[in-house]
DRENTORKOL-3810 file (N, C-alpha, C; in nm, 4 decimals):
REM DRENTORKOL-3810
@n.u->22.6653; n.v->12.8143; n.w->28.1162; ca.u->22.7740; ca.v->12.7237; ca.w->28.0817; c.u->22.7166; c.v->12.6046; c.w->28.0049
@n.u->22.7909; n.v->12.5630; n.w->27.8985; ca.u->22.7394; ca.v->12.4245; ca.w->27.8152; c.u->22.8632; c.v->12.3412; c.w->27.8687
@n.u->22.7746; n.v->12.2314; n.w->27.8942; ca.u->22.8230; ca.v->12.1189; ca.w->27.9175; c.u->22.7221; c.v->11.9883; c.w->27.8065
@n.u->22.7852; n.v->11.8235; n.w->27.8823; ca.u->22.7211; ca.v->11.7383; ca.w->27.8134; c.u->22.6075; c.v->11.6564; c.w->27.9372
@n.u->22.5137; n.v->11.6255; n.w->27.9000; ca.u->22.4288; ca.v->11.5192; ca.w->28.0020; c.u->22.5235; c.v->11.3982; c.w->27.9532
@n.u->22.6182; n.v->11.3587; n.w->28.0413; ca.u->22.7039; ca.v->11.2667; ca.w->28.0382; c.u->22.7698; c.v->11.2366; c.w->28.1390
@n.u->22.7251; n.v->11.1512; n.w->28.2517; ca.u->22.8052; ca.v->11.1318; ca.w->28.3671; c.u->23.0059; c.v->11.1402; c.w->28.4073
@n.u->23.0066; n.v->11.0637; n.w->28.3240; ca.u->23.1599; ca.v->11.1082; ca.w->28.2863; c.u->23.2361; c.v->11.2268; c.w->28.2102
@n.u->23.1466; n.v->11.2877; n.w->28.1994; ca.u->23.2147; ca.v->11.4065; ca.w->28.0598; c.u->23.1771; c.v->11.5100; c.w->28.1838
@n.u->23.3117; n.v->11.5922; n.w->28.2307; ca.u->23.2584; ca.v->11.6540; ca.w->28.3978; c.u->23.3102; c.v->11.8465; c.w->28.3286
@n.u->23.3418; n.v->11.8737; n.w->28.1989; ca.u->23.3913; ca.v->11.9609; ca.w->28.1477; c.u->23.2481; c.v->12.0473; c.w->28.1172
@n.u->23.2811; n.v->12.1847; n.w->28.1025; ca.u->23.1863; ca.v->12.2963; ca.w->28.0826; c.u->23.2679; c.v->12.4180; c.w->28.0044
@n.u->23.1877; n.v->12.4592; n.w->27.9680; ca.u->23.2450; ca.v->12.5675; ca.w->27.8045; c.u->23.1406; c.v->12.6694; c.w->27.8663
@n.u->23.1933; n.v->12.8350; n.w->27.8548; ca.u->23.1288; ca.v->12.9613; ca.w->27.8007; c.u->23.0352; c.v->12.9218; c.w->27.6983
@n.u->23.1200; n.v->12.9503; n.w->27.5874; ca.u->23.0092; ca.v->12.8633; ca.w->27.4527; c.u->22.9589; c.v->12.7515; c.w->27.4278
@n.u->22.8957; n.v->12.7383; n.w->27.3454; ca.u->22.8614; ca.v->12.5743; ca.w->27.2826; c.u->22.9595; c.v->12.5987; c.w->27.1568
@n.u->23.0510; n.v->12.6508; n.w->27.0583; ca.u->23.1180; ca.v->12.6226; ca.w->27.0465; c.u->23.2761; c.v->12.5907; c.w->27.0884
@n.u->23.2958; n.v->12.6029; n.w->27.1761; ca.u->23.4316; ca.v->12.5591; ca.w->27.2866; c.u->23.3732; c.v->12.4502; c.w->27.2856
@n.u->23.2646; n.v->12.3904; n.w->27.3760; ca.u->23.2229; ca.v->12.2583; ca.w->27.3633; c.u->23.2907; c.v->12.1613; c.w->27.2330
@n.u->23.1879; n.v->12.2248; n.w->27.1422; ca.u->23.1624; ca.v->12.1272; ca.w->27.0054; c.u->23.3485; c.v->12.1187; c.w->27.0057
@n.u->23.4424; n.v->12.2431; n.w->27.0067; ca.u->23.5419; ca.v->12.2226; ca.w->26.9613; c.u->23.6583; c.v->12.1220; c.w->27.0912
@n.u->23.6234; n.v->12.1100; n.w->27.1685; ca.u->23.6416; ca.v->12.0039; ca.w->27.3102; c.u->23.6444; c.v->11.8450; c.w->27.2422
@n.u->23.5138; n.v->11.8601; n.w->27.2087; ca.u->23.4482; ca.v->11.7352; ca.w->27.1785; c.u->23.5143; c.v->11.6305; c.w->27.0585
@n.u->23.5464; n.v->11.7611; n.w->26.9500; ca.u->23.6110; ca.v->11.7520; ca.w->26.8186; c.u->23.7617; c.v->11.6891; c.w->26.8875
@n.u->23.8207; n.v->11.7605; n.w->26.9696; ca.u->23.9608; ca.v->11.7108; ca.w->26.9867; c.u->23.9525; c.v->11.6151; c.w->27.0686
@n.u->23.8809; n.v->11.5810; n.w->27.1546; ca.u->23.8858; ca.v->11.4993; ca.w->27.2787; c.u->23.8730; c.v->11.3619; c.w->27.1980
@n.u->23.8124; n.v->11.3530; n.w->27.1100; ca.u->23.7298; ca.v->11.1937; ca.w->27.0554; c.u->23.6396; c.v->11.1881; c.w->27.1681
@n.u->23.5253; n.v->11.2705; n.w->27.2275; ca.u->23.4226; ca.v->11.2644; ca.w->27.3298; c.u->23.3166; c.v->11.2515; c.w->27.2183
@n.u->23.2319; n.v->11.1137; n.w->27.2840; ca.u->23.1289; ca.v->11.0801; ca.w->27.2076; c.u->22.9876; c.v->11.2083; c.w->27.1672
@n.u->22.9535; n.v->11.2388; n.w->27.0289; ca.u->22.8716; ca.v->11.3854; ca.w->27.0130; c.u->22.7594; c.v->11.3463; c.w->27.0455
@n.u->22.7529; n.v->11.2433; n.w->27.0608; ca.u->22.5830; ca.v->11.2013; ca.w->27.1068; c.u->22.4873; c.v->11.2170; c.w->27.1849
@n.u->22.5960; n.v->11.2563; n.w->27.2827; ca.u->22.4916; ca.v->11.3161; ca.w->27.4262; c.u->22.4241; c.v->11.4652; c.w->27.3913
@n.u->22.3220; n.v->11.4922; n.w->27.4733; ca.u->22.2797; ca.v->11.5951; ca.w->27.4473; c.u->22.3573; c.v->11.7451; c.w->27.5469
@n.u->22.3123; n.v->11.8551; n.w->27.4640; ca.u->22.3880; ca.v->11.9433; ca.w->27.5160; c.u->22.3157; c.v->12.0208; c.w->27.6488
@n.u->22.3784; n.v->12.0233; n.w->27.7486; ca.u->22.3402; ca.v->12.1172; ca.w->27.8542; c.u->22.3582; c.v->12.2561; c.w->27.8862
@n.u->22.2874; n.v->12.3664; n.w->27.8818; ca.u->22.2728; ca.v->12.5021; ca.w->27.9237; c.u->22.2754; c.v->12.5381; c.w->28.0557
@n.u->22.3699; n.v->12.5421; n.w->28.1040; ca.u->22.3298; ca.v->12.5856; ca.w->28.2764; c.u->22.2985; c.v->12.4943; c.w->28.3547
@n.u->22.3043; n.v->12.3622; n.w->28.2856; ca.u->22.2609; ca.v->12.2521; ca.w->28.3684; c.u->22.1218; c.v->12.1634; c.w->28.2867
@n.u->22.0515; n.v->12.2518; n.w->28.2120; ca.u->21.8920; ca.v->12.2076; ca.w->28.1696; c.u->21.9541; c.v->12.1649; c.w->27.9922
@n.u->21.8695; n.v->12.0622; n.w->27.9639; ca.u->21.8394; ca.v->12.0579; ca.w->27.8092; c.u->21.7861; c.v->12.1141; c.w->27.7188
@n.u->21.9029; n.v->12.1268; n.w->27.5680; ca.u->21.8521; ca.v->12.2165; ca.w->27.5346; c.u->21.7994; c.v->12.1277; c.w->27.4063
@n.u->21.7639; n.v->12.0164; n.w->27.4008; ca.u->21.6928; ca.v->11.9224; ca.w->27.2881; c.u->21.7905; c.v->11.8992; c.w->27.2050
@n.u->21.8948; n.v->11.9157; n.w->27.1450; ca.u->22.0173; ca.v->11.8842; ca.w->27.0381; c.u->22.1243; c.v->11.8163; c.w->27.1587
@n.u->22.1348; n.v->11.7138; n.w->27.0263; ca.u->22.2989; ca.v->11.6225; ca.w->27.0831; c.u->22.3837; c.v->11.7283; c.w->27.0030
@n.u->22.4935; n.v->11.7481; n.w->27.0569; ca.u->22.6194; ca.v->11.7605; ca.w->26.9606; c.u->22.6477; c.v->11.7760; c.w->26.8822
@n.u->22.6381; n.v->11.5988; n.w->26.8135; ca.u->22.6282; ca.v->11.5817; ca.w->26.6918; c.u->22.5318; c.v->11.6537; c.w->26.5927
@n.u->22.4042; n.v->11.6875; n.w->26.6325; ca.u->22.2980; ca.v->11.7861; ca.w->26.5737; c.u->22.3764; c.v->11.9093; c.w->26.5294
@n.u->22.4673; n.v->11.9372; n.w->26.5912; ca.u->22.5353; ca.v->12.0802; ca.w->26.5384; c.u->22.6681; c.v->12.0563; c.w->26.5025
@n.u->22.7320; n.v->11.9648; n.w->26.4947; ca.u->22.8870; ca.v->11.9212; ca.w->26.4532; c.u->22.8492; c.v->11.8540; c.w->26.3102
@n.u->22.7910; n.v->11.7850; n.w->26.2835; ca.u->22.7027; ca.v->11.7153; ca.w->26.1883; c.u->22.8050; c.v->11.6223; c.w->26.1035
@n.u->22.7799; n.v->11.5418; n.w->25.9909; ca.u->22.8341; ca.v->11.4378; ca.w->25.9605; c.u->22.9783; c.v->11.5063; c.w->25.8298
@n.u->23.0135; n.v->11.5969; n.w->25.8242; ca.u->23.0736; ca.v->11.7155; ca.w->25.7788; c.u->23.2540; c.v->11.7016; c.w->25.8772
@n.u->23.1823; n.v->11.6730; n.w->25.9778; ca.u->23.3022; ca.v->11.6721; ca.w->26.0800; c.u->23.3950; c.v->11.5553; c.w->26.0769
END
């Protein structure tokens, strides 16, 4: 499951894109980094939503 290392952001996605697309609608800040199962996977968000968005 992807989630965010973000105390307040308590949501989890199948994909990392459900995420990214969460994130996109929510106005949830992309900055945090993304979580796999719980562990880091070195990219914020934003690293994969990019300035495009």
């Amino acid at each position: 499951m992807y989630s965010l290392n973000c105390s307040y952001y308590q949501k989890s996605f199948r994909t990392v894109q459900e995420l990214l697309n969460d994130i996109l609608e929510s106005g949830m800040d992309p900055n945090y980094e993304i979580l796999r199962d719980g562990k880091p996977t070195g990219e914020s968000a934003w690293d994969l939503i990019g300035p495009e968005a």
